[in-house]
VMD Tcl script that draws the C-alpha trace (Angstrom):
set ca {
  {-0.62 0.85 9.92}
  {1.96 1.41 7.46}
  {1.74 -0.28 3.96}
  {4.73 -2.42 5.11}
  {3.15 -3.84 8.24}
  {0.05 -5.03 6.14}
  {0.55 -8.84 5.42}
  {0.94 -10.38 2.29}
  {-2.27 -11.62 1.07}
  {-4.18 -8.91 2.92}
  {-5.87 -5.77 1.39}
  {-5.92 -2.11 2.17}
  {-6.78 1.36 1.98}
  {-4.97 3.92 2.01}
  {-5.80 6.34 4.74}
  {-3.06 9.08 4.26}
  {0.47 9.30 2.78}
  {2.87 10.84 5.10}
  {5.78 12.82 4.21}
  {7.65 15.04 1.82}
  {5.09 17.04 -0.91}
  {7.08 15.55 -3.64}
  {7.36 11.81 -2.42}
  {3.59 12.16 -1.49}
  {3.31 13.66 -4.71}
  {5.19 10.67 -6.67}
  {3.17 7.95 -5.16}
  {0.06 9.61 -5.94}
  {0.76 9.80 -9.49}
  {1.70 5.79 -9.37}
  {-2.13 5.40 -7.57}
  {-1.61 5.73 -4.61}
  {-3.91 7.79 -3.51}
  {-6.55 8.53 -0.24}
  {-9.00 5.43 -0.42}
  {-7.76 3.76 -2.95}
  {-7.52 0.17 -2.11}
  {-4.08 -1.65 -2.79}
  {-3.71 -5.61 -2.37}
  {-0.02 -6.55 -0.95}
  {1.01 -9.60 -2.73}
  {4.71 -10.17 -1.49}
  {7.34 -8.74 -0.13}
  {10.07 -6.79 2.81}
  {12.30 -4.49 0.92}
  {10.85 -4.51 -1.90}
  {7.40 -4.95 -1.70}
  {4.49 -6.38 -4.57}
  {1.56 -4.63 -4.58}
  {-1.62 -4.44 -7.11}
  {-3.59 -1.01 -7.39}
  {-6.31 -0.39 -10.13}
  {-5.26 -3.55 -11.79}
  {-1.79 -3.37 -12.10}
  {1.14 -4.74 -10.13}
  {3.69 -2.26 -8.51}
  {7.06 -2.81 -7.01}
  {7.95 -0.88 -4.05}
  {11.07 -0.23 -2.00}
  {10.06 -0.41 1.92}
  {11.35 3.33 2.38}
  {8.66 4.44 -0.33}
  {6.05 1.84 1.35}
  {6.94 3.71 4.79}
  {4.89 6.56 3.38}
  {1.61 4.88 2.59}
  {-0.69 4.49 5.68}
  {-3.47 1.75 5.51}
  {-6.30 0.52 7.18}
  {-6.86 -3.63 6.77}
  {-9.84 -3.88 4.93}
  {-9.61 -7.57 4.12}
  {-6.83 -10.57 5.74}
  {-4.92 -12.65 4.03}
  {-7.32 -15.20 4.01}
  {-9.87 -13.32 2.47}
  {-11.91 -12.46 5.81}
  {-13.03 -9.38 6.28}
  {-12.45 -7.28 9.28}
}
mol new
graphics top color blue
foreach p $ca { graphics top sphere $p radius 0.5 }
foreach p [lrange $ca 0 end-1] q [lrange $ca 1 end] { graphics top cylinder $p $q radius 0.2 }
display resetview
């Protein structure tokens, strides 16, 4: 699923960004790369996320890119 789909609460990890070289290479640089786990904290169109300890904003066109796997829900199951 994309990082947009993923619920608030919920936690991820990243599977594969898709897209342009340079906007794959852009979010990679902010973290966001293969494995790493993300938690989504809030968020639509602009989106709250925490990666390596530290809270990123996100517009949902830049979140489109990010493919996820749920790892954990928002109620702290896991799946």
């Amino acid at each position: 699923m994309k990082l947009t789909e993923l619920p608030a609460g919920a936690t991820g990890r990243v599977c594969e960004l898709s897209g342009k070289a340079e906007v794959c290479q852009r979010l990679r640089e902010m973290g966001f790369c293969e494995s790493a786990l993300v938690d989504k904290i809030s968020g639509q169109h602009t989106l709250l996320c925490q990666l390596c300890g530290v809270r990123i904003a996100l517009s949902s066109g830049a979140a489109q890119h990010i493919v996820v796997e749920l790892i954990r829900g928002g109620a702290g199951r896991v799946v």
